[in-house]
C-alpha positions as CSV (number, residue, x, y, z in Angstrom):
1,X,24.1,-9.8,4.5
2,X,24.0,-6.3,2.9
3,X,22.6,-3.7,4.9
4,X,21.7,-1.6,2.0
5,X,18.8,0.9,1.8
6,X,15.6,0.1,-0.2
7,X,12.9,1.4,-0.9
8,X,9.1,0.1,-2.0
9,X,7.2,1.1,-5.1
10,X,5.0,3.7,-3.2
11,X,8.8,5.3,-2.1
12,X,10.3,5.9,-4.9
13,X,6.9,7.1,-6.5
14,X,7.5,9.8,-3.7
15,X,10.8,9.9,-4.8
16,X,10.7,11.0,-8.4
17,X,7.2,12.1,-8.6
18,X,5.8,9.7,-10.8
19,X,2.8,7.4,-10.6
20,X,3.1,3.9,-9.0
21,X,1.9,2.0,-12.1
22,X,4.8,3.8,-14.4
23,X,7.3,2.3,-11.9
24,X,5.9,-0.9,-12.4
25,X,6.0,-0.4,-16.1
26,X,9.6,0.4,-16.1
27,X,10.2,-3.0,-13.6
28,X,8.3,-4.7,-16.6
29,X,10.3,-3.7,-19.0
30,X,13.5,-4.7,-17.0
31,X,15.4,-1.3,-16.5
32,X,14.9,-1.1,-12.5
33,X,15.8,-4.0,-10.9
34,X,13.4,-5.2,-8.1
35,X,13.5,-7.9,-5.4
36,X,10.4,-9.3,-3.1
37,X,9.7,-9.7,0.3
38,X,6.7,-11.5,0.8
39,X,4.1,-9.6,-1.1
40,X,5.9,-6.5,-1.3
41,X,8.5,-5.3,-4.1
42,X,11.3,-3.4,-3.0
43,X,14.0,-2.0,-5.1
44,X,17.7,-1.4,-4.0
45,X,18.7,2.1,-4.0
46,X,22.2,1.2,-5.5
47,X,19.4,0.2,-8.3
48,X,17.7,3.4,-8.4
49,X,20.6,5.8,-8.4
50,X,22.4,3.4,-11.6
51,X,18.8,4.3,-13.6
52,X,19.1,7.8,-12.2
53,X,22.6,8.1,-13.7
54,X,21.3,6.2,-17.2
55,X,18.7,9.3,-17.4
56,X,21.1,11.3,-17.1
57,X,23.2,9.9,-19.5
58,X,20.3,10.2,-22.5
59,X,19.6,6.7,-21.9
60,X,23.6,5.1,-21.9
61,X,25.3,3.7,-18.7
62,X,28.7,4.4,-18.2
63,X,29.4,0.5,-17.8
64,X,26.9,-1.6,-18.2
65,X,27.2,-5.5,-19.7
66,X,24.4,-6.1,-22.3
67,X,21.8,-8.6,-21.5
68,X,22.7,-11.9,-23.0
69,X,20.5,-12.4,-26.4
70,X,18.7,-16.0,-24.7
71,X,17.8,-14.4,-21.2
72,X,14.0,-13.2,-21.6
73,X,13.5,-12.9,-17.7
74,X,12.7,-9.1,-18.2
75,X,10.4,-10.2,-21.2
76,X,8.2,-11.9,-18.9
77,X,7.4,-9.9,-16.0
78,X,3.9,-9.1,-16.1
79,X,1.6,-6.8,-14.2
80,X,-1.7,-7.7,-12.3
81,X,-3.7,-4.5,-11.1
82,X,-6.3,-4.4,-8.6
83,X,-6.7,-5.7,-4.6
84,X,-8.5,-8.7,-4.2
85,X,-6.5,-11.5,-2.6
86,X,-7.3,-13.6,-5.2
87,X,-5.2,-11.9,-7.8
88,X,-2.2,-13.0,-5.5
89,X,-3.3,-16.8,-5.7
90,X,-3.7,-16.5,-10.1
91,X,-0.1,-14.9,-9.9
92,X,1.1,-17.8,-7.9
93,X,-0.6,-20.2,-10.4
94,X,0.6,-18.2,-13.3
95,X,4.3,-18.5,-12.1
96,X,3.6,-22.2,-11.7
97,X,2.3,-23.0,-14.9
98,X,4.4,-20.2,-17.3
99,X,7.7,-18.5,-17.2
100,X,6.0,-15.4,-16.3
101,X,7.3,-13.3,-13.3
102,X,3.8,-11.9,-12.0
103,X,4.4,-8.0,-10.1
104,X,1.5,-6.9,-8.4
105,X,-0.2,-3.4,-8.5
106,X,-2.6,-2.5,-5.8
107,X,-4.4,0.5,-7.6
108,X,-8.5,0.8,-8.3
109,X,-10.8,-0.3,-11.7
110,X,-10.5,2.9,-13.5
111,X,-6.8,4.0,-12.8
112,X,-5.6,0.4,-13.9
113,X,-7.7,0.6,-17.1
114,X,-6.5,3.8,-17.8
115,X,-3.0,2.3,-17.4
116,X,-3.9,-0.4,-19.6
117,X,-5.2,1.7,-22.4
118,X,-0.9,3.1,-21.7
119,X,0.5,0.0,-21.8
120,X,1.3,0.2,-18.7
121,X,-0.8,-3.1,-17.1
122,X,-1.2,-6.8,-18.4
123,X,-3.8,-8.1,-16.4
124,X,-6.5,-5.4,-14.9
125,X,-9.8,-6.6,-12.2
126,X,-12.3,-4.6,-12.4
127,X,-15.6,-4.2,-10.4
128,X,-17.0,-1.0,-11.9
129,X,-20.8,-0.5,-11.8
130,X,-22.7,1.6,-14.1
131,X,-25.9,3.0,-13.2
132,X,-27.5,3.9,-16.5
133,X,-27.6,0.5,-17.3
134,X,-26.9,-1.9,-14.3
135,X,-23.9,-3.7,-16.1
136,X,-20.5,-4.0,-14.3
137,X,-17.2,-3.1,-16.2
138,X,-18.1,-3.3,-20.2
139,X,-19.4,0.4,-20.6
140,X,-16.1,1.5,-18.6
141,X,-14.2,-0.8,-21.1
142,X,-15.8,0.2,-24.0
143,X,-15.0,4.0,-23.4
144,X,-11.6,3.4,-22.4
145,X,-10.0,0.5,-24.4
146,X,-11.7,2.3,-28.1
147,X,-9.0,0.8,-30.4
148,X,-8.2,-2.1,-28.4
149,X,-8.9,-5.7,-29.4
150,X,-9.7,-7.1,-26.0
151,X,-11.3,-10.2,-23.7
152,X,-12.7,-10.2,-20.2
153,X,-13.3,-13.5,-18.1
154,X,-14.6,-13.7,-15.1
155,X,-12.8,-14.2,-12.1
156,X,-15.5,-14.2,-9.5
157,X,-18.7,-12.6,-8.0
158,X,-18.9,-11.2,-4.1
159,X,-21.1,-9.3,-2.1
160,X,-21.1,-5.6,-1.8
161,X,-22.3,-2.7,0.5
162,X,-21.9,-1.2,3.6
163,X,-19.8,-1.5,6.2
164,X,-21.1,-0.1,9.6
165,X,-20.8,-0.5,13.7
166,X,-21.4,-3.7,15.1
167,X,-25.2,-3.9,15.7
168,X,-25.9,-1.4,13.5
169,X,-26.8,1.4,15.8
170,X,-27.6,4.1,13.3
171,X,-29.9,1.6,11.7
172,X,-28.5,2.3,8.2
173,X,-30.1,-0.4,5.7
174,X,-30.1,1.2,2.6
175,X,-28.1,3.6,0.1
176,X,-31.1,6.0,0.6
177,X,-30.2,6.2,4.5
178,X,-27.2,8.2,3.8
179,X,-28.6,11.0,2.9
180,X,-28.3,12.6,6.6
181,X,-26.6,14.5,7.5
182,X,-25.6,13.3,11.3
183,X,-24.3,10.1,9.7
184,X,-20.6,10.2,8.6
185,X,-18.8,8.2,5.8
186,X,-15.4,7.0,5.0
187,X,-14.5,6.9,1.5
188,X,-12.6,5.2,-1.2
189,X,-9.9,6.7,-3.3
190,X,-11.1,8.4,-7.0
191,X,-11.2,5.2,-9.9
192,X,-11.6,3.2,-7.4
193,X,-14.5,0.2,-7.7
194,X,-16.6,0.8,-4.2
195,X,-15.9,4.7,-5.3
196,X,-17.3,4.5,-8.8
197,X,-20.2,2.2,-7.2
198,X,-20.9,5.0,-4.1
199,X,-20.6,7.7,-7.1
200,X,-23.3,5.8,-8.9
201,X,-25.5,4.9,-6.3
202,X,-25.7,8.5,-4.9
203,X,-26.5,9.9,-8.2
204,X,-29.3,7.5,-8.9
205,X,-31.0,8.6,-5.7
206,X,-30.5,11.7,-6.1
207,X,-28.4,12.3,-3.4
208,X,-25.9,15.6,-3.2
209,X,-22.0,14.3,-2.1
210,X,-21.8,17.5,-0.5
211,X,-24.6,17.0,2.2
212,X,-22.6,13.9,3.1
213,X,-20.2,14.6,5.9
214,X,-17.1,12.5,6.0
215,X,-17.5,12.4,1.7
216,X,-13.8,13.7,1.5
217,X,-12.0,11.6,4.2
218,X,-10.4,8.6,1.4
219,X,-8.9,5.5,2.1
220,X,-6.6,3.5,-0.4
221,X,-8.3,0.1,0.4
222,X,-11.2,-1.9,1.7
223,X,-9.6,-2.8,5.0
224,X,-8.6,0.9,5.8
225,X,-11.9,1.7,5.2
226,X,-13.6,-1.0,7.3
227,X,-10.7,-0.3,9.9
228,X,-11.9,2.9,10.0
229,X,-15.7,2.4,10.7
230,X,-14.1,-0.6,13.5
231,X,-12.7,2.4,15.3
232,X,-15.3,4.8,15.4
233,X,-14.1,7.6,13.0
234,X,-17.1,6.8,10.6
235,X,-20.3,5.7,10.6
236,X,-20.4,4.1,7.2
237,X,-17.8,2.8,4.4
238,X,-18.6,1.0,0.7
239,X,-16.6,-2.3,0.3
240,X,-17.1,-6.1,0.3
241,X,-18.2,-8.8,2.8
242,X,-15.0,-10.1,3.1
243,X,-13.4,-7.5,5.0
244,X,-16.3,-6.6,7.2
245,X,-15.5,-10.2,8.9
246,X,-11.8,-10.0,9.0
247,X,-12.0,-6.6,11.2
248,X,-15.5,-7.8,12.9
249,X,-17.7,-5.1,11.9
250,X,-21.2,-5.6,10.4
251,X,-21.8,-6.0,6.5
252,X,-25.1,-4.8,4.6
253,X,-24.9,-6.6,1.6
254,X,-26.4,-4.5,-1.5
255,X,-25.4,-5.6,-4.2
256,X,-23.8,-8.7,-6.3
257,X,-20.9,-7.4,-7.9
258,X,-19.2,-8.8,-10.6
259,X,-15.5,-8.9,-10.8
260,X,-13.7,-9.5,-13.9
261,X,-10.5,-9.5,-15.6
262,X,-9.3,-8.0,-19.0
263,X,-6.4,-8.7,-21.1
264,X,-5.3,-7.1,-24.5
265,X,-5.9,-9.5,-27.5
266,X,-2.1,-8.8,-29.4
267,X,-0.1,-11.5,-30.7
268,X,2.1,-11.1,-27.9
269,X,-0.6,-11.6,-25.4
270,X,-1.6,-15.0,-26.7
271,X,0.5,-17.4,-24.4
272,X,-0.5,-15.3,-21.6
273,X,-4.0,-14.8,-22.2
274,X,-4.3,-18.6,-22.9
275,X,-2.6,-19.3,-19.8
276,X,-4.8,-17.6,-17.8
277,X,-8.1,-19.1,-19.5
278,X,-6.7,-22.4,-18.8
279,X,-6.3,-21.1,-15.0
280,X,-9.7,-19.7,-14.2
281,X,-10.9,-22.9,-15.8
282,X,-9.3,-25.6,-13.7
283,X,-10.4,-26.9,-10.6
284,X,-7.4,-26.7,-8.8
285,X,-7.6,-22.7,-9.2
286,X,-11.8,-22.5,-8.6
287,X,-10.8,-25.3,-5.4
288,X,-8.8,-22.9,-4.1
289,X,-10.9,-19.4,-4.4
290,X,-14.0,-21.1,-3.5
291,X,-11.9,-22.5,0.0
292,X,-11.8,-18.5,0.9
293,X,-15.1,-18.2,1.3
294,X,-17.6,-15.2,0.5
295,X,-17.1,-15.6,-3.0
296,X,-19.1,-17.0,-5.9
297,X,-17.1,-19.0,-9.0
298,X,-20.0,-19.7,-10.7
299,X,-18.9,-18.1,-14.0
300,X,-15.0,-18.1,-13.2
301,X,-13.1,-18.3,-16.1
302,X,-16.2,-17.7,-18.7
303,X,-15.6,-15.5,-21.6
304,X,-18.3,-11.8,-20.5
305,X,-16.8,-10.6,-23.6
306,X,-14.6,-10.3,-26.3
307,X,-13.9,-8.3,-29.6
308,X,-13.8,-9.8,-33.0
């Protein structure tokens, strides 16, 4: 076997200074080759330095055979953004069910929206909670997508809140109860969901982020965030019941949380868009979700909303 260096997505972002989810736009679009190792995507650095060379090069490799006319494989790579575990399962359902090669991107509600609005993303969850009028993701949609035909389904609901020590020793119950200052919180990366909802939360009660202590420590995920209230390096962390069992922390459930999925209505969206209504709908996929645990398919797969 080759004993070739590679690299992940996150790498080569480092690498050439470019976000993660243009990376996985150019892996869409077929000019950097990638391979997978479980759940990860790696990508060969022989790979990298040939697409290197083609920038280089204004765009034409010194020898390179043209893709035969009848091989779409690079048509149909797709992108999924967001975290959940259950975006993994609809990939693996949408590979079974389509000739779509489903890449995953592990970056928060308001970035992969942002990215959508690029071009950049196929398939974007969101869980974004807006406290003016106690909806979840349409006025974020609304103000980003402007242009955009577009649907959202839902893919499921789940419990959010706070994570905190076993037994709850600082007696924190409430979003009111973090406005002391002797408790400390771990946060969540900007555009994230459990950021946008702390954000939200805090502003509704009136409470300053800057009298928070531990307001600037972020973490990239739920589990680092739980992880880090497990250890003892924070008091508190937003994110959902899930994860608060998995590390064996307590959960404070605060809110039901929606958590949907939108896809661009365009001609060349159809097949997938219809192929992931048909998902959401059957019981094999709902049989599956609802076997996790902690989440509610009550409305999975039901049309929230969708433009003319």
């Amino acid at each position: 076997m080759s004993k070739e260096l590679s690299y992940t997505i996150e790498e080569v972002s480092q690498l050439l200074k470019v976000s993660k989810l243009t990376l996985y736009d150019l892996v869409k679009k077929g000019k950097i080759p990638v391979f997978r190792v479980g759940r990860q995507i790696r990508i060969d650095a022989k790979d990298l330095d040939d697409y290197i060379l083609q920038q280089k090069t204004n765009g034409i490799p010194k020898s390179s055979p043209k893709t035969p006319k009848n091989d779409t494989k690079s048509l149909n790579k797709i992108v999924i953004s967001g975290q959940d575990l259950v975006l993994d399962i609809l990939g693996k359902h949408i590979e079974k069910h389509s000739s779509f090669k489903a890449l995953r991107s592990f970056t928060g509600s308001l970035n992969s929206l942002i990215s959508m609005y690029n071009g950049e993303c196929d398939i974007v969850s969101l869980h974004m909670f807006d406290g003016d009028t106690g909806e979840y993701n349409l006025p974020y949609i609304k103000k980003i997508l402007v242009g955009h035909p577009y649907i959202m389904l839902n893919l499921l609901s789940r419990k959010a809140g706070l994570y905190v020590k076993k037994g709850n020793p600082l007696h924190i119950n409430s979003w009111s109860d973090l406005n002391n200052e002797k408790i400390k919180i771990v946060n969540r990366e900007k555009g994230s969901g459990a950021r946008i909802l702390l954000d939200e939360q805090l502003r509704l009660h009136k409470i300053n982020p800057r009298n928070i202590q531990g307001y600037d420590h972020e973490e990239s995920n739920h589990l680092s965030v739980a992880s880090t209230v497990a250890a003892g390096l924070a008091d508190v962390g937003v994110g959902n019941e899930k994860v608060a069992k998995m590390v064996n922390i307590d959960f404070i459930p605060l809110i039901t949380e929606r958590y949907d999925l939108v896809m661009l209505k365009t001609p060349e969206n159809e097949r997938l868009n219809n192929t992931v209504k048909k998902i959401l709908s059957s019981v094999q996929f709902q049989s599956e979700v609802n076997s996790l645990g902690d989440y509610d398919i009550s409305q999975t797969g039901k049309i929230m909303y969708e433009t003319d």
